[in-house]
Structure formats: C-alpha cells, structure tokens
C-alpha positions as CSV (number, residue, x, y, z in Angstrom):
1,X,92.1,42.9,79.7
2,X,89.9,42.5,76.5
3,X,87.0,44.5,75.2
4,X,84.4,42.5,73.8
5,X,81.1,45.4,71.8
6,X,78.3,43.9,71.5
7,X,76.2,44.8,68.3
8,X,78.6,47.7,67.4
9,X,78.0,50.5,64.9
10,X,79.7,53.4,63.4
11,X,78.1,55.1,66.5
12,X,78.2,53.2,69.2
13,X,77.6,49.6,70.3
14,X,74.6,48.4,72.0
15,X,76.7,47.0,75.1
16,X,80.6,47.1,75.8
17,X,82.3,44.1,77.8
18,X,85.5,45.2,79.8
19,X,86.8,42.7,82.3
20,X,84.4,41.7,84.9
21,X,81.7,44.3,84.2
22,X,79.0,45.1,81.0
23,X,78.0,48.9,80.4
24,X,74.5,49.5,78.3
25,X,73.6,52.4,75.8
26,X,70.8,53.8,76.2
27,X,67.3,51.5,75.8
28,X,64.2,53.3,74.3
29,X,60.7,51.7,73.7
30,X,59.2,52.1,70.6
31,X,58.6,55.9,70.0
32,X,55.0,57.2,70.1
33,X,54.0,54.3,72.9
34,X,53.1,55.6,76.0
35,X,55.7,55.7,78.6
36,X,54.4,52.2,80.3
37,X,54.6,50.6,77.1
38,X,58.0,52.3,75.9
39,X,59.1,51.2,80.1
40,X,58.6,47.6,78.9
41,X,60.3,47.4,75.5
42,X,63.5,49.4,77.0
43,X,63.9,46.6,80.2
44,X,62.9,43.4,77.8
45,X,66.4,45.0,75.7
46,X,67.9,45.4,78.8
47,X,67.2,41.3,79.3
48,X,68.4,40.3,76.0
49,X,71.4,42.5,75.6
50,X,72.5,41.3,79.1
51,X,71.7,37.7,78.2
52,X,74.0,38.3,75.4
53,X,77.0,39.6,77.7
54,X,76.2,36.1,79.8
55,X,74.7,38.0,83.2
56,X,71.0,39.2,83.8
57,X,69.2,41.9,85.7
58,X,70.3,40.1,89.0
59,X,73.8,41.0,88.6
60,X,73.0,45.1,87.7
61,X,75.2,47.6,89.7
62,X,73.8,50.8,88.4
63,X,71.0,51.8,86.5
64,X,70.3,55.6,85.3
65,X,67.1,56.2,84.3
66,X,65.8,59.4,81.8
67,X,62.2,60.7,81.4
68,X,61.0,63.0,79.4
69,X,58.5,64.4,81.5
70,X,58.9,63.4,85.3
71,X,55.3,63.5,85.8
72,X,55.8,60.0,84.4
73,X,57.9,58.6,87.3
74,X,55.0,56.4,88.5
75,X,53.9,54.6,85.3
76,X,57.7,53.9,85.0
77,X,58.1,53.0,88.6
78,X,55.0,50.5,88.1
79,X,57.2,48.8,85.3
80,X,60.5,48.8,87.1
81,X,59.2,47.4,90.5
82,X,57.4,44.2,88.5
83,X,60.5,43.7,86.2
84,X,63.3,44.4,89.1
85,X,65.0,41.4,90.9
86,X,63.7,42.3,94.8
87,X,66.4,40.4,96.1
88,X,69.1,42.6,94.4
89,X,68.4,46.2,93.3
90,X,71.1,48.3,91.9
91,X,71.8,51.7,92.7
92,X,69.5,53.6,90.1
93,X,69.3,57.2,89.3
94,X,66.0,58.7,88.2
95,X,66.0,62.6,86.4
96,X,64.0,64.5,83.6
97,X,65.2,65.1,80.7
98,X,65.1,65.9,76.4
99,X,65.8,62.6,74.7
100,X,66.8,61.8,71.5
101,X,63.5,63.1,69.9
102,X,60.0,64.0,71.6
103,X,58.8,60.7,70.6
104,X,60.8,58.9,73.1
105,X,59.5,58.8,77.0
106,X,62.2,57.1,78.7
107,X,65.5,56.0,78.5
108,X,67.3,52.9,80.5
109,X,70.9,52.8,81.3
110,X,72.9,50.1,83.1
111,X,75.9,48.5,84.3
112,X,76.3,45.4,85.3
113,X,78.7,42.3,86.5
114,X,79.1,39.7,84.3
C-alpha cells in the first residue's frame, strides 16, 4: 500500500495518505484572532487540505478537537455546527488544553476516507 504526504516538512506533513483513509496535523487559525475567527481559518484548511487528498468534510471519520480554554466550547461549537455536513458527522472529541503557544485558541484534527 503507498503513502502519499501532502505538503511535507522536515517536521511533519500537513496530511498523510495511506490506503483508503487521510490523517490531518493539527489546523490552527491565525494566532491572536479570537477563537471564532481562529475556528474558521482551522476548518477552511481542513477543506483545502482534504480537497487536496481528493475527499471533503462529508467523508470525515474522526475529528479531535483542542481548546485552549474550554470556556470557549460554544463560540467553536457555533462554527462547527454551520461548517459540519448534518447528514454525516464524524465521531469528534472535544478537550482543553496548552497549544503550541498562548496565541493559539483551538486546534482541529481529522481523519478521513478518501
């Protein structure tokens, strides 16, 4: 079975292809936007990054999602539940947590079928 990175770096890559099936990194928002705003940016690279793996959000499996400060779980719920496909919501995962730097408010992870 073939691996296929998308946009890989000495780090990491920004999605990983194995068989049927596309994992994400980590999406952020721009740091120092609020968390709606940071919500936004994170799901639009969600779109492209599974556009570029040939699925969309219609085909996610999982999603994990980090906040820095659960207080936030409704602003980000308010963004998820508009962007979401009703007819097929994944499994998702919601917990607080320190991200990458205080500047960041949320953090989107997913898997998906391709």
């Amino acid at each position: 079975m073939t691996i296929r990175r998308i946009e890989p770096g000495t780090r990491m890559s920004a999605a990983v292809v194995h068989g049927d099936t596309v994992y994400l990194a980590g999406q952020v928002g721009t740091a120092g936007d609020d968390v709606t705003a940071q919500t936004m940016t994170a799901l639009a690279e969600v779109d492209r990054l599974l556009a570029l793996a040939g699925t969309d959000k219609s085909k996610i499996l999982n999603a994990t999602i980090w906040l820095a400060d659960i207080a936030d779980f409704g602003k980000m719920n308010a963004v998820w539940d508009a962007w979401v496909d009703p007819a097929n919501p994944p499994a998702r995962a919601t917990g607080e947590s320190k991200l990458a730097t205080p500047d960041y408010l949320v953090e989107v992870i997913v898997i998906a079928a391709v």
